[in-house]
N, C-alpha and C positions, 0 to 999 in steps of 0.2 A: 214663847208662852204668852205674852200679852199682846192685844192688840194696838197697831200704833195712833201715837198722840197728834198732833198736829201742834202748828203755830196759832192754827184759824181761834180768831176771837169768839164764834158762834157756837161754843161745844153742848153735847146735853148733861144735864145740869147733875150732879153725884157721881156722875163714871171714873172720874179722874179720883173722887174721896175714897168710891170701892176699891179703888188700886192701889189707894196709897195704905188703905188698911190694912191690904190683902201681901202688902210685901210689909210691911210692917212686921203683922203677925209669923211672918217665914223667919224674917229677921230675928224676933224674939223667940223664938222657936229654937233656931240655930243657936242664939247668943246661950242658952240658959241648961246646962247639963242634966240639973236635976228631973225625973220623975216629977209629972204634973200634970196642969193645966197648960204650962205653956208649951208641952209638945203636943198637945193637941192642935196647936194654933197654927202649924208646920204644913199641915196635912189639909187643913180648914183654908189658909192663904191659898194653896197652889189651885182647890180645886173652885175656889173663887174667880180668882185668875180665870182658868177655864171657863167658868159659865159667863163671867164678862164678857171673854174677847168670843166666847161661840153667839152672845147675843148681838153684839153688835153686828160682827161681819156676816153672819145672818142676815140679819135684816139689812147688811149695805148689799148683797146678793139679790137678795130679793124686790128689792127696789131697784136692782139694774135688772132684775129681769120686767118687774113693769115697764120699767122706760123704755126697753128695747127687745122687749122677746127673748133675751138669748142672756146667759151668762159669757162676760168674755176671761178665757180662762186665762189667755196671755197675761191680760193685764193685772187679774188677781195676783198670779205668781210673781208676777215682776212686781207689786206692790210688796207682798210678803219677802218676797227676795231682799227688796230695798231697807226694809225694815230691820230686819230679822239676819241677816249674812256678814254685814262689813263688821259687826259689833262682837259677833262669835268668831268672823275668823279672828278678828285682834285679841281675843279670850285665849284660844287656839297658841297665838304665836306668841302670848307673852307667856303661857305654862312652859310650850315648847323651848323658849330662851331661857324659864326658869328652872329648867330639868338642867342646862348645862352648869348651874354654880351649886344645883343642891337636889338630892334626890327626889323627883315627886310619882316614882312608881307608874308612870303613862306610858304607855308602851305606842307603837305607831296603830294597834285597832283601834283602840281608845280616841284617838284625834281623826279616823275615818270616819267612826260611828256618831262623833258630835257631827264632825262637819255636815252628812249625809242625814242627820236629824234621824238617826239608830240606834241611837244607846239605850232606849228602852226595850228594843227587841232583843238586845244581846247584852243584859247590865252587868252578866260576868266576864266581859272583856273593857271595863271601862277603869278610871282612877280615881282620889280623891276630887281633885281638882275640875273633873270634866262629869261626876257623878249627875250633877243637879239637873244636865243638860237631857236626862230622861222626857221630863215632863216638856221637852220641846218637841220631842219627837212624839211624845202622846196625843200632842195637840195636833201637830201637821198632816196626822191618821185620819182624825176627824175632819180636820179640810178638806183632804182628798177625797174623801167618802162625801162630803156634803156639796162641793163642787161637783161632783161627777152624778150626783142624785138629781141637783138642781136644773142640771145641763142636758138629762135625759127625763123627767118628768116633773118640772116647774112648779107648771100649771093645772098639774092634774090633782082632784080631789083627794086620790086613795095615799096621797104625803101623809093626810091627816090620818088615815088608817093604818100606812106603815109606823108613823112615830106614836100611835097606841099601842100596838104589839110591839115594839122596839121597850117601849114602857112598860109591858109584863114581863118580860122575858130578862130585864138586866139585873131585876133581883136577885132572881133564882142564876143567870150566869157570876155574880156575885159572891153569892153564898158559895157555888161549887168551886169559885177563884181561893175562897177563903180555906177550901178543905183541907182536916189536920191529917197530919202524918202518923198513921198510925202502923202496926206491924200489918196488918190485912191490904193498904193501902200502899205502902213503903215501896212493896214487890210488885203491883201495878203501874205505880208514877213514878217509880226511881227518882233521880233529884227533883222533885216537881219545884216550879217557881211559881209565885201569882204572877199572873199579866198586868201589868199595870193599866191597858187601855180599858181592859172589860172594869178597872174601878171605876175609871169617871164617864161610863158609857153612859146612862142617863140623864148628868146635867148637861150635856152639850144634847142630847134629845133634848131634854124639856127645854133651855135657853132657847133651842132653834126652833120650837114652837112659839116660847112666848114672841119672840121676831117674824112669823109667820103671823102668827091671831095679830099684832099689831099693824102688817102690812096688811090684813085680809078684812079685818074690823074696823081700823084706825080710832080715830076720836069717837067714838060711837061708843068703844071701850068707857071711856069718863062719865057719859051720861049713863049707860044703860040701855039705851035704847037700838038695841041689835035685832033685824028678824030674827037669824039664823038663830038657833037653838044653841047649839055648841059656843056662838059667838055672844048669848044670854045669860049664859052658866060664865063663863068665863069673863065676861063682865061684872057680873056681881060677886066672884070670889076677889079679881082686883081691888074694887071698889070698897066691899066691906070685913077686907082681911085687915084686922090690927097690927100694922109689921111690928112693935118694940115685942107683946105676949108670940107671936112666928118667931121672930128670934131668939125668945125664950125658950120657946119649945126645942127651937133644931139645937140651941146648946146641950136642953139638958139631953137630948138625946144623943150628941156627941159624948158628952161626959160616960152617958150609960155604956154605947159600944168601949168605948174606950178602957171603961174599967172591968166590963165583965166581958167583954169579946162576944155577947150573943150573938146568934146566927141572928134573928130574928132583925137587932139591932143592926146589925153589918147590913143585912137587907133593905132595909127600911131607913134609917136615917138617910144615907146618902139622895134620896130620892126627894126625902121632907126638904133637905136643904137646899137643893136644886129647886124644889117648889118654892120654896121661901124667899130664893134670890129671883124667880123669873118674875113674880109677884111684886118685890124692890122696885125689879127694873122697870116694868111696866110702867107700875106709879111713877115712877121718877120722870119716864118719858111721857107721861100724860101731865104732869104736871101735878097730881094727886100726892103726893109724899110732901107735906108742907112741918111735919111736925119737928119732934128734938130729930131723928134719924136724918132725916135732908138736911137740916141744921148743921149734923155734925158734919156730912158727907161733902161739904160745900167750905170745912173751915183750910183756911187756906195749906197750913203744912199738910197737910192729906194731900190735898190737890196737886200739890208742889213733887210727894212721893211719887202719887200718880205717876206723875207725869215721866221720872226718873226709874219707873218701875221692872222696866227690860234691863237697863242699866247695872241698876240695885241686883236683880235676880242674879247675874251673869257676875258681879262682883261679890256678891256675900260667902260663895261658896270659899274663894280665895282667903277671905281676910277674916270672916265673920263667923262659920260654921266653930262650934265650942269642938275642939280636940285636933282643930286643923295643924297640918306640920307647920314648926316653924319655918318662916320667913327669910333666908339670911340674917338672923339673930336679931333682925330689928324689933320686935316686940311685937310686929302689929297687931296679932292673931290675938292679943290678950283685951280687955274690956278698959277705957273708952276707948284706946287706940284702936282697935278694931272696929268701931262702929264712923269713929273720924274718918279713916281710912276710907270703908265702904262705900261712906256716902259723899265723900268729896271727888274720888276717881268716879263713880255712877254720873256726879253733875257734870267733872270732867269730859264723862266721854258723849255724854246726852249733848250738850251744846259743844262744842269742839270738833266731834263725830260722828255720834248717830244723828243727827237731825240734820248736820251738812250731807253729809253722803247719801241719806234713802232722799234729800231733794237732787240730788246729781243724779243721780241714779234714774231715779222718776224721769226727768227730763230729758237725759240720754235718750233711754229706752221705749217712754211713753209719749203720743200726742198731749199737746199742754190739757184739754181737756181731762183727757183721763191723768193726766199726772197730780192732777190738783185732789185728785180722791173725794170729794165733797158727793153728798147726799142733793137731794131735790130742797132739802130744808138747809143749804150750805153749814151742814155738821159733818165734821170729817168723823170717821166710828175707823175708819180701815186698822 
């Protein structure tokens, strides 16, 4: 789900605060039973998540294809490999070790379809414990789709024209994702399930735009001052978009789907929000987001979540989700043990093992160049 963190001291400035929000928010989500607000925050984390890691590796994509003409896909995969493998297989073998002292319902498709990043295409063969691991493979859809775009048509203009019609068409596949069950319908779609991909099908469009307008306009975006037309407009919505009243709005328009299910709402917020975070990101990486929002996005335990944010995701399902089976009778699943837990195994495995291994790994597999992952601005985004 997230993209990876590095060591490098040169990072851009609130990405790390987004992530620590954005698991935060999963976390309170998960921690809290009741009907509310904070299962909205559940749904608001993961697709956050998403639009970060589809802006960043975006634009680290597209700024390999400036450097060099070509996307290299090897070394994409083997970055994401590195990142992303050694920390789910160990997810993997400690359920699989915890099926033998207590029942957790995981049958052997369930641990094919994490490992093979599947379990969203087939969520009726998955468990408690390996549930979460959907939204990994939501994400990994859209790589392949975005690598394999970038790698056959780059440099050519009409990206901009496909990701406009990709931008009409995900409402309305949206709304038809969301269609109710009625007797008329029942006997057409038999069990019908929503897709989970066609939910978050326009912020990873819109993120990999606003990563596209930033590799295609750069700094030009800050002043204003763009020929191109399209790159005018979208200057001056960066520049003079209020993000604390944008984040106003896409809340209350979360609260509205949320409490009345309109179609209208299901269509149309997910797309404000996506607009709302590409507009963030922008500023942020221009430098333009100086007020309380960068403020907060900069205070250091954010930063710190960030950073722990694959970790956190991959462990809160275990310890943290409110109704999780117990534990061998140890208590942890309950409140603060549950939240001590989460996040002392997440730091556990962040420094101990995921940040040794995806550097082993890198190195093994990768020339030192490509293994250090860095940007032309040595900002690691992979």
């Amino acid at each position: 789900m997230p993209d990876e963190p590095s060591a490098a001291p040169d990072r851009l400035v609130g990405f790390d605060g987004l992530r620590g929000i954005s698991i935060l928010a999963v976390m309170i989500c998960h921690s809290d039973p009741r009907e509310g607000v904070t299962q909205m925050l559940g749904p608001w984390g993961v697709t956050t998540f998403f639009g970060v890691s589809g802006f960043l590796i975006t634009r680290n994509l597209l700024q390999e294809v400036n450097r060099t003409g070509r996307v290299d896909a090897r070394a994409f995969w083997t970055k994401r490999f590195a990142k992303l493998v050694p920390s789910l297989m160990l997810l993997l073998v400690a359920v699989w070790l915890l099926g033998w002292f207590t029942p957790t319902g995981c049958a052997p498709p369930a641990f094919v379809l994490a490992a093979l990043f599947g379990t969203a295409l087939l969520p009726g063969h998955t468990c408690w414990y390996l549930a979460h691991t959907a939204s990994l493979s939501v994400e990994e859809c859209f790589y392949v789709a975005c690598v394999v775009i970038l790698m056959v048509s780059a440099r050519r203009p009409r990206m901009i024209r496909v990701a406009f019609l990709a931008l009409a068409v995900s409402p309305i596949l949206r709304v038809l994702n969301h269609i109710r069950r009625t007797p008329a319908t029942m006997a057409a779609l038999g069990h019908y399930h929503a897709i989970p991909v066609i939910e978050c099908f326009d912020i990873f469009v819109i993120m990999g735009f606003a990563a596209y307008a930033l590799e295609r306009w750069g700094a030009s975006l800050r002043t204003g001052v763009v020929e191109d037309r399209i790159g005018r407009c979208v200057a001056e919505v960066v520049r003079r978009t209020p993000i604390p009243a944008a984040i106003g709005a896409e809340i209350a328009g979360e609260f509205v789907m949320d409490r009345t299910g309109s179609l209208v709402a299901i269509a149309l917020v997910p797309t404000l929000k996506a607009l709302v975070l590409a507009i963030l990101s922008l500023r942020l990486v221009l430098g333009l987001e100086r007020g309380a929002v960068g403020r907060v996005l900069e205070l250091r335990p954010l930063k710190y979540l960030g950073l722990l944010s694959y970790s956190l995701y991959l462990a809160q399902q275990v310890f943290l989700t409110h109704g999780a089976p117990p534990i061998l009778g140890l208590g942890l699943e309950t409140f603060p043990l549950s939240w001590v837990a989460t996040i002392g195994l997440a730091a556990a495995n962040y420094h101990w093992f995921e940040e040794p291994m995806r550097h082993r790994i890198r190195r093994a597999l990768l020339p030192r160049r490509r293994a250090l992952g860095t940007t032309e601005l040595g900002v690691s985004i992979e």
